[in-house]
N, C-alpha and C positions, 0 to 999 in steps of 0.2 A: 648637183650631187644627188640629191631625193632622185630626179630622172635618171640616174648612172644605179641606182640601187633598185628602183624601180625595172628596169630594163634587165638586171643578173638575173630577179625573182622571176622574172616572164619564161627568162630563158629556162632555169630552173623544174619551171611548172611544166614548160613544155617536152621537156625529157622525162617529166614522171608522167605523162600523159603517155608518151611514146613508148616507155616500157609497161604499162597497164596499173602502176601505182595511181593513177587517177582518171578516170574515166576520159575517152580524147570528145566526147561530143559536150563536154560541159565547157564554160570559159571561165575561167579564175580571174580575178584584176586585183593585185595585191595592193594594198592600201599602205603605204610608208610615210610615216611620222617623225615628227623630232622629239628627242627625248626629252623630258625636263631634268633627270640625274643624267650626267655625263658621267657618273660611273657604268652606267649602260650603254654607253655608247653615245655615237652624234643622230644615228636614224633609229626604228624599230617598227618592226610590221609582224602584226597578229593572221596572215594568213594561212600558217599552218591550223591555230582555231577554226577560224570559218570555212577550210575544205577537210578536215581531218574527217567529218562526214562521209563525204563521196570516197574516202580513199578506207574509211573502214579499218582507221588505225588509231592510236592515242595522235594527239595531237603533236607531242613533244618529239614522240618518234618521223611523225611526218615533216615534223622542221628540221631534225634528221639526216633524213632523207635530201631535203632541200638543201641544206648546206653544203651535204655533201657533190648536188650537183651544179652547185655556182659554177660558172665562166670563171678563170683568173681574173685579176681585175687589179692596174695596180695602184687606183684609187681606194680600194680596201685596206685597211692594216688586217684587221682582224675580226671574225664574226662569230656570235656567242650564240646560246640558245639559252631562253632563261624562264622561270615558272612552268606555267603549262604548258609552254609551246611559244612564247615570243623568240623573234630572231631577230636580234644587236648587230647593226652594224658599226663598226669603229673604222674611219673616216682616214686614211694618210696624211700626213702633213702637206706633201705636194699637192694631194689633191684639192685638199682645202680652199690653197690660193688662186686655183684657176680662178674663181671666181673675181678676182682684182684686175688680170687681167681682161675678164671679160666686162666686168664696168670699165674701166677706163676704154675701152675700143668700143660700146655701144656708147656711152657720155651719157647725156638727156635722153637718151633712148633706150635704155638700161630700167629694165620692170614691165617696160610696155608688150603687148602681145597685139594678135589678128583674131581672139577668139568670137571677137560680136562680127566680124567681116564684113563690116560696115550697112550689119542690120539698122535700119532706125529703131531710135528711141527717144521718145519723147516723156520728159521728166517738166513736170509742172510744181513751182514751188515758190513761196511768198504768198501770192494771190491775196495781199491786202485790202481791204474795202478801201476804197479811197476817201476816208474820212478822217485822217489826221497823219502825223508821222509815223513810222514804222514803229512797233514797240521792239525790246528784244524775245518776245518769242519771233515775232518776224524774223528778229534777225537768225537767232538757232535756225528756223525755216531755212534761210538763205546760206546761214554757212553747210549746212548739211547738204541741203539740194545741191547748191554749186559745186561743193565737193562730190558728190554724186556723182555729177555731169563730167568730173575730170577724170572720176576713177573707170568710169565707161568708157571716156573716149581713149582712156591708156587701154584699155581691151579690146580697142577696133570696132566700136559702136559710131554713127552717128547721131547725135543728139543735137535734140530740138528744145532749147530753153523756154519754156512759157507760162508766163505772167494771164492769170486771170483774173481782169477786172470786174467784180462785182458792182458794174455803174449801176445799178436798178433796184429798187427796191425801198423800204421805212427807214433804212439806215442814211440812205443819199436824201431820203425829203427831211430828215433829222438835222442829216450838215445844212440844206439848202435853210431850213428855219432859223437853225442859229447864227449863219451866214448874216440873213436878213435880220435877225435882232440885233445885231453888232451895227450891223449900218447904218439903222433906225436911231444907234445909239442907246440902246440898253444893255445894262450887265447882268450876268449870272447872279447877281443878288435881287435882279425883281420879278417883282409877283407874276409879271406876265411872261417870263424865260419859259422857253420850251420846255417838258419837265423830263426828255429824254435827250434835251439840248448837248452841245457840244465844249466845254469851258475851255482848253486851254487855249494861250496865249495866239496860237496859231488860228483861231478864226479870228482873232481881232485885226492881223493880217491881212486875212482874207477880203475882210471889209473893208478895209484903207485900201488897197488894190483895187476892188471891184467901185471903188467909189472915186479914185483917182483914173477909170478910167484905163488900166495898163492891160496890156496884151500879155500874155501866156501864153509860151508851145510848150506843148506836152513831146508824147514819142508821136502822136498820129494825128494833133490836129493843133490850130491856131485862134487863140479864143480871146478877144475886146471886150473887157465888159462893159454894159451896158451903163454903168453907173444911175442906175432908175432902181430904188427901194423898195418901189411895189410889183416888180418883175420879177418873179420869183423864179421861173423859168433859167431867166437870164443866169437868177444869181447860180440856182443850181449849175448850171451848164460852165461856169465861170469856175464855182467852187472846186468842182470835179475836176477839170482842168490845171486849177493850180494847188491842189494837192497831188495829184497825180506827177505834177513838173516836180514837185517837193519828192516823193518816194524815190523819183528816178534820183534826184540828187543824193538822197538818201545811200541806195542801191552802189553810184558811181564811187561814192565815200568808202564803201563796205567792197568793190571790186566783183563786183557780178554785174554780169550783163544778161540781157534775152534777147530771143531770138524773134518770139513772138508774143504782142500783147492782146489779148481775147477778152473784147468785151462783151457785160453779159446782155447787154442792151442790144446786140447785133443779134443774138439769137432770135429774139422778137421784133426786132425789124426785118429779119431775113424770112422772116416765117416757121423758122427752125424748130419751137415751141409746140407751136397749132400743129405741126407735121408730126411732132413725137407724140404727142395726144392721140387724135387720129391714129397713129398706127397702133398705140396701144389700145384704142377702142375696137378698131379692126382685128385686134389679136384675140380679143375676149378677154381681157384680162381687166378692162375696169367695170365698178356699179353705179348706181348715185342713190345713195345713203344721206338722212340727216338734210337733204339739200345741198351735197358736198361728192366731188367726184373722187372716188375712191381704187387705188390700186392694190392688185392682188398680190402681193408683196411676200405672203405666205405660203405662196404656192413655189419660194424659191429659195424658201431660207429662215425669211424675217418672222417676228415672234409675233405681230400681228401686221393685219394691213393699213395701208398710211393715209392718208387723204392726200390725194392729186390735184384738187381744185378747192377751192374754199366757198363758204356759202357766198360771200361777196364777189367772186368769178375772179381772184385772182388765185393764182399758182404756191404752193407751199417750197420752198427752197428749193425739194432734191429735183422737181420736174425738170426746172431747167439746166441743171446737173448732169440728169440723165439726158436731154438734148446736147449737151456740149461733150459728152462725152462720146456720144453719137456719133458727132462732126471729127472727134479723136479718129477713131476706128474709121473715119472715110478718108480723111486722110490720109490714112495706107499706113497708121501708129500699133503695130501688131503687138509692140512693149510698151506700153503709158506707166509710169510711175509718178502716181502724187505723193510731194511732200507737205503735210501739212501738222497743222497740231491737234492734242489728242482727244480734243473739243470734237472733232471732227470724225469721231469714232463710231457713232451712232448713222454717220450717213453712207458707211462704207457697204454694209447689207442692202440700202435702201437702194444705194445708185446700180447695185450689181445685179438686182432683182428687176430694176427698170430697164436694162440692158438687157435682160436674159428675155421680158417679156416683151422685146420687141421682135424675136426670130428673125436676126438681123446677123448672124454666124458667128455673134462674137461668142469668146471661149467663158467657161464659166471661171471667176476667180479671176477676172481681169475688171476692170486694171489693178497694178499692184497700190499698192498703202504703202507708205513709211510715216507713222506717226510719231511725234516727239512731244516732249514731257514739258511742263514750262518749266522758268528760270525765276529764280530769286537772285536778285540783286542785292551786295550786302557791303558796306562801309564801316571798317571800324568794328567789325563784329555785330552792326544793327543792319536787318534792312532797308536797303532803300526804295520808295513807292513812286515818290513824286518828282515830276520834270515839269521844270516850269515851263518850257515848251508846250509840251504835250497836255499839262494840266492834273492828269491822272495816274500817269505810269512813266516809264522811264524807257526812251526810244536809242533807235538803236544809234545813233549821230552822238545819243550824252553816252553812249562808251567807248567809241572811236573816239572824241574828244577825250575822254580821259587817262584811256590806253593806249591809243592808237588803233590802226587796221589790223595787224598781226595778231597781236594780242586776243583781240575781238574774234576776228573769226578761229585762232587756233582754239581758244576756252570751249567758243560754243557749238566748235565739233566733236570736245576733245573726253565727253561720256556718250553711252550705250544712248539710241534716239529716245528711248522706251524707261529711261531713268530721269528723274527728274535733277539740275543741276544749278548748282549754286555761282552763279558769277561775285567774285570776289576783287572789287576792284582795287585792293593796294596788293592783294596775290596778284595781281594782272601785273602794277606797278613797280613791282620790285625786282631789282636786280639778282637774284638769288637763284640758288639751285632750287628752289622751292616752287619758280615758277618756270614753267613746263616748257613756255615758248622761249623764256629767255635761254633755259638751258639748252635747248637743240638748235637754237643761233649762234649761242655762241661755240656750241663744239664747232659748226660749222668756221666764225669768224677765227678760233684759233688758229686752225688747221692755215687758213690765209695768211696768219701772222707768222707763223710755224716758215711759209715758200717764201714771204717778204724778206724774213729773216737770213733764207737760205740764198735769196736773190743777193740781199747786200754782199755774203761771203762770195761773190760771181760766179754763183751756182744756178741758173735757169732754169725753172720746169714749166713746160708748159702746161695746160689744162690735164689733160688726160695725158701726159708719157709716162709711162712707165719703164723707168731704171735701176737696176738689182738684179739680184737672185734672191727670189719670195723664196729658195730654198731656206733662205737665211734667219727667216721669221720662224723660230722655233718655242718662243715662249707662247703659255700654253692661252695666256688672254691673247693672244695674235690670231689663233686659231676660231677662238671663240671671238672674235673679231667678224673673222672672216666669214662663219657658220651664220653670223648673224644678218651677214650684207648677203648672204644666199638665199635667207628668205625672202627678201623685197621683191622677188615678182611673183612669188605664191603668194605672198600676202595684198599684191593689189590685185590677182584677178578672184583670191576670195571678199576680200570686200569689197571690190562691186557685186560680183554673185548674192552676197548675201544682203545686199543695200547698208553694210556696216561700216560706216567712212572713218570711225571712231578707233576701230584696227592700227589705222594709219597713224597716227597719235601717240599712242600707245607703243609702237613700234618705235619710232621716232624717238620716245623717249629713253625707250631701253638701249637701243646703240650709240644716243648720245652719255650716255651713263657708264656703257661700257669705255667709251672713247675717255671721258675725261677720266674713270680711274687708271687706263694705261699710260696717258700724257700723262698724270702724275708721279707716277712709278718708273718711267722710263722714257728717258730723254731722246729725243730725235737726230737732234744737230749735237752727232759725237764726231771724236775722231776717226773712228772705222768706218769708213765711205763707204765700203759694200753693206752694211746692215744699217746705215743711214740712208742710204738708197736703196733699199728695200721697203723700210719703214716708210719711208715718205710716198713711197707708190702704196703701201696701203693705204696710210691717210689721204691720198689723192682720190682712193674708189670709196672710202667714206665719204668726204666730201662731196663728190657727187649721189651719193646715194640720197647723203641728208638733204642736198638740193631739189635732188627730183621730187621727193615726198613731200618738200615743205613746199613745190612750186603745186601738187594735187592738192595741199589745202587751200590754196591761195594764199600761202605768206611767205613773205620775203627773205633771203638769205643773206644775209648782207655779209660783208668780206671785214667790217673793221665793226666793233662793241665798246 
């Protein structure tokens, strides 16, 4: 309908261009909205404001003007002008329900577009160090990213999943020490524990594993350990390994997959590292200061310059950042979206400055960011910190366990990335209108209960038929029913546009709230078959609407509650 009101305004503009009411070498693109009072109408668009300029007249008169040159339409009931110059559209009742039948004849296809045309896109998200379980900011990580990934490929993107492994670096000789103290046979209570060691329960694992001897596949390789206490080598290579098999299981529990897993130890086997050096020495953009090689980081942004090399010749984090993002951009990744958390805030200038000074064509302000805020975990009204798993925090497996997968990933899609949010696990747990996801399954699961009901009277519907005269839907929540199921595909190509997956949520919840106040107030299965068979082809294009959106989060629809 926005497109149908969209399109009179065109027409509109184009016949005051032709009479000289507005200049014909300019282009207008009128911007139509939905209104939040419906006593204004269902649309409204302020482009008599924005051209009332070029046309050298009050505004109010230039809408006017516009009204007066609408197309009939008889999708229109009626069109106002209101304040300075805004134009109301009010919406027909026929027109309304086109939209039911058009979800039921697209089904699961119903929202999606061709607008990416199957640009790639490559979205990297999680990138845990492989040093214990995932925590849940990993997991927000994951439910955001992967929800990302869905909302792009409903817009005709290709996308590229990818996991990068941080295998290299103080953090991995950290596991690999405490590894080895477990197998040694020491605990986190003595004097000689590493003192940046690893405590939870999950390296003690590790150690009866690598001491029994047992094999580990990860996603990319097949690891024996060595079961020899003073191979430290081994143990790392073992550790790494089977925590890494640990995340994937992790990941399979939480319903995301990748495409690609990137480690960062290939970069420096490949050479990758030494080549993005070199080319930024070749570029003139580094010094060597203090005994410590230094990037010019300021000449692109950042507030001062970083150190690129360390006095001891080993690399500071973002070098090999900027090499792998390098490898991004050669892979032929023209859109990279990271998702990570907001820790990671301070490396966003650093890697884009190291990109720019490679004069390498990439664009400035690439790659994108989506940064997210941590999570507090809270029980009972107290927070929760500790997982005896994990030792230290609370991983994402202890809230699948205690919620399930639904629950888990709709919570921790389900605010702004850029806000920080509270996971509340008996709100997760309870059956109530109170909690977000129960309520938008179960509108879904009624609606099922609703055609089982109607199956027993030997009434069949199948998926998507639609039987009635939607003329028949004349109550005024039917309308606003229908208004609501017309946004869902403006609303998933803005939230991928805008990397805002939390839209979809939010959405979600308002049309199941719409739905269960009209189930309340007005019964479905009456005796008047024609407005029973109307009704029921609406709730049929709900129902798949709520399906489609809850299958972009990753959570399941189920038919019985």
């Amino acid at each position: 309908m926005k497109e149908t009101v969209s399109d009179l305004l065109q027409s509109a503009l184009a016949a005051l261009q032709a009479d000289g009411t507005l200049p014909a070498d300019q282009s207008f693109t009128p911007q139509v909205g939905n209104t939040k009072d419906k006593s204004h109408g269902d649309y409204a668009c302020n482009i008599a404001l924005v051209a009332s300029k070029a046309a050298g007249c009050a505004p109010r008169k230039l809408a006017e003007a516009l009204v007066e040159n609408l197309p009939e339409s008889s999708a229109v009931e009626k069109v106002e002008i209101a304040g300075p110059g805004f134009i109301n559209f009010f919406m027909s009742t026929a027109s309304a329900f086109e939209v039911v039948n058009t979800i039921l004849d697209e089904g699961d296809r119903f929202g999606r577009n061709n607008q990416g045309q199957g640009e790639k896109v490559q979205v990297e998200f999680v990138s845990a160090n492989p040093t214990g379980p995932l925590h849940v900011g990993h997991g927000r990580g994951a439910a955001i990213g992967d929800c990302l990934c869905r909302l792009l490929e409903a817009n005709g993107y290709d996308v590229t999943r990818e996991f990068y492994y941080n295998d290299a670096g103080a953090q991995i000789d950290n596991l690999a020490l405490s590894v080895q103290s477990r197998v040694k046979g020491l605990t986190p209570d003595d004097e000689s524990w590493p003192a940046d060691g690893y405590r939870g329960d999950y390296i003690v694992d590790v150690a009866k594993a690598y001491l029994a001897g047992d094999t580990v596949t990860a996603d990319d390789r097949e690891v024996t350990a060595k079961a020899d206490p003073e191979d430290r080598d081994a143990i790392r290579e073992f550790a790494v390994a089977y925590l890494r098999r640990e995340q994937d299981l992790d990941l399979k529990a939480f319903g995301v997959q990748f495409d690609v897993y990137f480690l960062e130890s290939s970069l420096y086997e490949d050479g990758k590292v030494e080549a993005t050096v070199k080319r930024l020495q070749e570029n003139g953009y580094t010094y060597e200061q203090d005994g410590a090689m230094w990037l010019k980081t300021t000449e692109f942004g950042d507030d001062k310059d970083r150190v690129m090399r360390k006095k001891d010749g080993g690399y500071t984090y973002f070098l090999p950042d900027v090499a792998y993002h390098l490898d991004k951009w050669q892979r032929g990744f023209t859109t990279v979206i990271n998702e990570q958390g907001a820790d990671h805030h301070s490396t966003v200038t650093r890697v884009r400055a190291g990109l720019q000074a490679l004069n390498a064509g990439i664009p400035q302000g690439w790659p994108d960011y989506v940064l997210h805020q941590m999570v507090m975990v809270t029980r009972s009204g107290q927070e929760v910190k500790i997982s005896k798993r994990a030792g230290s925090y609370v991983t994402v497996r202890d809230l699948i366990d205690e919620v399930g997968r639904d629950a888990t990933r709709f919570f921790l899609a389900a605010r702004r990335v850029d806000s920080q949010l509270t996971f509340d696990i008996d709100l997760a747990r309870s059956q109530t209108n109170e909690n977000p996801v129960y309520y938008v399954q179960y509108a879904h699961a009624r609606i099922c209960s609703v055609l089982r009901k109607l199956a027993e009277e030997g009434v069949e519907r199948s998926r998507n038929e639609c039987i009635g005269d939607l003329s028949l839907l004349t109550l005024d929540e039917e309308k606003d029913l229908a208004n609501q199921l017309a946004k869902y595909p403006e609303l998933i190509a803005n939230s991928a546009a805008q990397r805002e997956p939390h839209h979809l949520t939010h959405y979600l919840r308002d049309l199941a709230g719409q739905f269960h106040t009209y189930y309340n107030a007005h019964k479905v299965l009456i005796e008047d078959t024609a407005i029973r068979d109307a009704r029921v082809s609406l709730y049929l294009a709900i129902r798949q609407v709520i399906a489609n959106g809850l299958d972009l989060l990753g959570v399941s629809a189920p038919e019985e509650m």
